[in-house]
C-alpha positions in Angstrom: 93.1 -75.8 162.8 93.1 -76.9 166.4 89.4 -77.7 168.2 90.0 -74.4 170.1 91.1 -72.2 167.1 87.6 -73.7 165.7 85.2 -73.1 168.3 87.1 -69.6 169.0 86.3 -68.6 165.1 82.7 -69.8 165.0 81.5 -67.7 168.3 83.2 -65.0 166.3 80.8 -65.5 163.1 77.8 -66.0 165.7 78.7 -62.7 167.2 79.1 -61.1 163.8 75.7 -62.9 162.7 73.7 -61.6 165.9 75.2 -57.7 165.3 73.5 -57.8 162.0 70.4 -58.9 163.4 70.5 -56.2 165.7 71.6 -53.4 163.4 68.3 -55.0 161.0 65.6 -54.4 164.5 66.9 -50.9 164.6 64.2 -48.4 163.9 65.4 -46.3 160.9 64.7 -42.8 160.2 61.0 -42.2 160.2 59.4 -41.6 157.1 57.2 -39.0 156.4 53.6 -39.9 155.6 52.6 -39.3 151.9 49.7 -37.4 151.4 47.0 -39.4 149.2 44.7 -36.5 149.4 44.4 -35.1 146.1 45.2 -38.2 144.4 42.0 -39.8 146.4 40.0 -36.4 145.6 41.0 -37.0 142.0 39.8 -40.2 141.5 36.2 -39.3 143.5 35.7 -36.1 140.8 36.4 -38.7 138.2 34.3 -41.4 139.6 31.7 -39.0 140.0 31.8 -37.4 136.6 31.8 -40.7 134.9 31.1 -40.7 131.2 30.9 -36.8 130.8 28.9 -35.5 127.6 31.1 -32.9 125.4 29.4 -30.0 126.1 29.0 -30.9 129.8 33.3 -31.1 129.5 33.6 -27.9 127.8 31.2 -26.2 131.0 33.2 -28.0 133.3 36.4 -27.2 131.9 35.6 -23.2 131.6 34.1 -22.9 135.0 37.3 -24.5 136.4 39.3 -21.9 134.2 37.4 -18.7 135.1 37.7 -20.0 139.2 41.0 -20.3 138.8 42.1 -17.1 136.1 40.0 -14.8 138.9 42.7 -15.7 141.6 45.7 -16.1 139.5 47.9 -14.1 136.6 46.9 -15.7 133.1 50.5 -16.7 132.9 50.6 -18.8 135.3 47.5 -21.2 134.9 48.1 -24.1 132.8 45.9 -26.2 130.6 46.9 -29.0 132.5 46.3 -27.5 136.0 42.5 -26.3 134.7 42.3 -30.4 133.5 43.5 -31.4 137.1 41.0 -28.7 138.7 38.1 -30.1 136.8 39.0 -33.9 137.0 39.4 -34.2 133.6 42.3 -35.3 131.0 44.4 -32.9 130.0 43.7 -34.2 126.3 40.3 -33.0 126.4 41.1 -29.3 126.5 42.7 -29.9 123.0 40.1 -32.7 122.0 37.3 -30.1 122.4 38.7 -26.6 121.9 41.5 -27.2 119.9 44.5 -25.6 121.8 44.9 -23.8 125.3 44.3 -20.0 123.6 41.1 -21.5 121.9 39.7 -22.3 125.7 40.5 -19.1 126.8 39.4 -16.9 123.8 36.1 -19.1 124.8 36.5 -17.4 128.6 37.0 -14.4 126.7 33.6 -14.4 125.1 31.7 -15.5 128.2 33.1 -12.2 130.0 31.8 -10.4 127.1 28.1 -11.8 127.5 28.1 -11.9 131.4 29.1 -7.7 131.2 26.1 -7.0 128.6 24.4 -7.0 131.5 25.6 -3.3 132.5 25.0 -2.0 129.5 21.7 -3.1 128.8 20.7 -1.6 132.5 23.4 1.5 131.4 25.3 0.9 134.6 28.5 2.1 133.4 30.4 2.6 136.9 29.8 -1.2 137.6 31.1 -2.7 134.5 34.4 -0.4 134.7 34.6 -1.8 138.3 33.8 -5.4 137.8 36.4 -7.5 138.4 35.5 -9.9 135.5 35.5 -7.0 133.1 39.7 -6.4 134.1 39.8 -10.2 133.4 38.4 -9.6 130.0 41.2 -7.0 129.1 43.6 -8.9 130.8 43.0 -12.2 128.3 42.9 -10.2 125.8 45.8 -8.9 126.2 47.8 -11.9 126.9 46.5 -13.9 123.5 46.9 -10.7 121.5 50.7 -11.0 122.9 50.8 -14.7 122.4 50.0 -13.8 118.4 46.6 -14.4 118.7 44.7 -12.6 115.5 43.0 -9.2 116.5 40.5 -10.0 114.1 38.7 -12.6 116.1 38.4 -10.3 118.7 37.0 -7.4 116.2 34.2 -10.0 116.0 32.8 -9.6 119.4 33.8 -6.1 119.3 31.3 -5.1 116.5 28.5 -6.1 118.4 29.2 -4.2 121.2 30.3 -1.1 120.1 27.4 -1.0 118.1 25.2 -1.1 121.4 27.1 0.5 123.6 27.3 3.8 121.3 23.5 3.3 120.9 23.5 3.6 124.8 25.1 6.6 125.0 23.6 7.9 122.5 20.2 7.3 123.7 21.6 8.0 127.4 23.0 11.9 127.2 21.6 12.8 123.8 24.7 12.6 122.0 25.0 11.9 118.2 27.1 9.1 116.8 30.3 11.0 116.9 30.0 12.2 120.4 28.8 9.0 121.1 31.5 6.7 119.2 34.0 9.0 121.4 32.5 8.5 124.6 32.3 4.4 123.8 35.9 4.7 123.3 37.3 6.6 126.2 34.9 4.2 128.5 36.9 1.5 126.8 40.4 3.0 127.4 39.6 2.6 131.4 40.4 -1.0 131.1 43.8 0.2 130.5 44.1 0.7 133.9 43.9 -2.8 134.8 46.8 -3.3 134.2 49.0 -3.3 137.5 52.7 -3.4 135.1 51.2 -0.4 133.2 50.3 1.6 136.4 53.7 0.9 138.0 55.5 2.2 134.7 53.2 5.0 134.6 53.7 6.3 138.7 50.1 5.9 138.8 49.0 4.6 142.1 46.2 2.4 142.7 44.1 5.5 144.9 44.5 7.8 141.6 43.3 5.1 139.1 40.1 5.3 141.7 40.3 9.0 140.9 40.6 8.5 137.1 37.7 6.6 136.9 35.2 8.0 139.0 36.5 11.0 137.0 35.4 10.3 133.4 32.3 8.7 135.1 31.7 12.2 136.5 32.4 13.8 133.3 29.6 11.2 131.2 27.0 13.9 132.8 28.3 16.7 131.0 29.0 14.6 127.6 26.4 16.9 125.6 27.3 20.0 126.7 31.2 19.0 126.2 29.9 17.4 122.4 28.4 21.0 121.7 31.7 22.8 122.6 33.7 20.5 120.5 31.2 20.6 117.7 30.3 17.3 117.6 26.8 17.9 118.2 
């Protein structure tokens, strides 16, 4: 190789050299910033919480579930998205309640208590149209399709058909037939709660307004319907 062939092929490999530098300084595409939030609001609820007690879990963990079941279709909250929610490990729902259907069998029972309330001041038109008391059905509804036993829900259902018959029984007059009936049909307006069943049914949402203030009407004239149908 000649001293000009030599100098003419290193300026070449400096030229190369410097291009790469070059292409290296270019800015690149600009990446998009990752949002820490959650993560960061995560770790305060868990910093916060600390060492959580059992029962203090469980409360947390129901709360978070009722918030969340009251915006959203059963189906689609998760066990782990209620452990996200209350900044607790997922393993705790199973740790303390024993599966996902437990927990919510659990939510189940706390509708049933917070709706005695109606019936104790024999409010009937506010429980059928509190929202909590749809959620009931609706849980019920989805365990009892997921093959959860009837039985357990036959449990909390003693107790309250026993008072609630004693209510209406006490209320218009009625004896325990009439009254049993009555208990029933009240019971058979949660139905309605159902927005699948309305749609298959061509019932709008207007005429299930009409259907229950409807047999709410009617509960005025339950003894003198009870005496035409013998039941008195």
């Amino acid at each position: 190789m000649t001293v000009g062939t030599a100098k003419k092929a290193k300026k070449t490999v400096a030229k190369k050299a410097s291009a790469k530098v070059v292409e290296r300084l270019k800015p690149g595409p600009k990446k998009q910033p990752i949002n820490l939030a959650p993560a960061i609001q995560q770790r305060e609820r868990k910093a916060a919480l600390g060492r959580v007690s059992q029962d203090e879990a469980k409360t947390l963990i129901l709360n978070t579930a009722i918030a969340m079941l009251r915006e959203r279709p059963v189906s689609d909250v998760s066990s782990r998205e209620i452990a996200h929610e209350s900044g607790l490990n997922h393993s705790y729902i199973a740790r303390y309640f024993g599966s996902n259907h437990e927990m919510l069998f659990c939510v189940v029972e706390i509708m049933t208590e917070h709706l005695k309330k109606y019936r104790d001041n024999g409010d009937v038109a506010a429980l059928v149209k509190d929202p909590d008391a749809n959620l009931r059905f609706k849980l019920m509804e989805y365990l009892l399709a997921e093959g959860f036993s009837p039985e357990r829900f036959a449990v909390l259902a003693i107790e309250q058909r026993v008072n609630t018959e004693a209510f209406f029984a006490a209320a218009f007059k009625l004896d325990k037939r009439a009254a049993r009936v009555y208990r029933a049909k009240i019971g058979m307006l949660f139905l309605l709660a159902d927005e699948k069943m309305l749609a298959a049914s061509a019932i709008d949402k207007s005429t299930r307004t009409d259907i229950i203030n409807l047999v709410l009407h009617e509960l005025g004239d339950a003894k003198k319907n009870a005496e035409k149908l013998g039941w008195q």
